[in-house]
C-alpha positions in Angstrom: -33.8 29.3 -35.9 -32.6 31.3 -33.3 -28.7 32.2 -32.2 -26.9 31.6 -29.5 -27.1 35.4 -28.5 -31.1 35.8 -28.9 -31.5 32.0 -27.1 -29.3 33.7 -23.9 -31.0 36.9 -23.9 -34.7 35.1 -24.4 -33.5 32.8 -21.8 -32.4 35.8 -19.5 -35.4 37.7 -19.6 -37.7 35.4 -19.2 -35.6 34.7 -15.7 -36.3 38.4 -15.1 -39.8 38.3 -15.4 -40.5 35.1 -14.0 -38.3 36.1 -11.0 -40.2 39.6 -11.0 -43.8 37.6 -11.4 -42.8 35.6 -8.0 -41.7 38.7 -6.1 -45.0 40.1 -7.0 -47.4 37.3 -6.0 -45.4 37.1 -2.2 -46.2 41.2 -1.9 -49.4 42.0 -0.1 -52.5 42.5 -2.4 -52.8 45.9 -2.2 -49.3 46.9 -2.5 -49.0 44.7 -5.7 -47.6 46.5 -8.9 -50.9 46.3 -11.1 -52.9 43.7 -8.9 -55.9 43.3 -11.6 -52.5 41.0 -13.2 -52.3 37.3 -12.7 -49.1 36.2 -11.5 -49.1 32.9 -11.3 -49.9 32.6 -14.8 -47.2 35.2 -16.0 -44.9 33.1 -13.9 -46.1 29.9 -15.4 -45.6 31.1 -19.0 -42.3 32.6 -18.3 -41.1 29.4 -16.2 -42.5 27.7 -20.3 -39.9 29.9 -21.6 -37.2 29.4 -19.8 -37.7 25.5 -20.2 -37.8 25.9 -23.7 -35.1 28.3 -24.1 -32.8 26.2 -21.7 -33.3 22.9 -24.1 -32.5 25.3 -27.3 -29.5 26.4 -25.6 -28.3 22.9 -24.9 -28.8 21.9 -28.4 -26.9 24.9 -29.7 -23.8 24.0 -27.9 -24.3 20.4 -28.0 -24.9 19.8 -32.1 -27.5 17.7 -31.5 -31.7 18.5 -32.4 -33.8 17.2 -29.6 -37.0 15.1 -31.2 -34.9 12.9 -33.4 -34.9 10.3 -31.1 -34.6 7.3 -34.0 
């Protein structure tokens, strides 16, 4: 299971390159940073991470597992 500190920095960078996946879908298609790339699904899978991440972090600092519901 992961730390606090690798949760935060996962958590981080997958804000970066979700964030960097965004800016790079609004740019014009031929001024894109390798345009053969698709965005949208980078952003998707990074937006996956930071969901994940997010609900790791909160059970690190709250104690309690999420999927024990009973």
């Amino acid at each position: 299971m992961p730390s606090l500190t690798a949760t935060i920095v996962s958590l981080v960078i997958a804000l970066a390159i979700a964030a960097f996946a965004n800016w790079q879908m609004r740019r014009p298609f031929d001024k894109r940073f390798l345009p053969v790339v698709p965005w949208l699904a980078v952003q998707f899978l990074a937006a996956v991470i930071v969901l994940i991440m997010a609900a790791h972090l909160i059970s690190l600092l709250t104690g309690t597992s999420f999927g024990h519901r009973y």
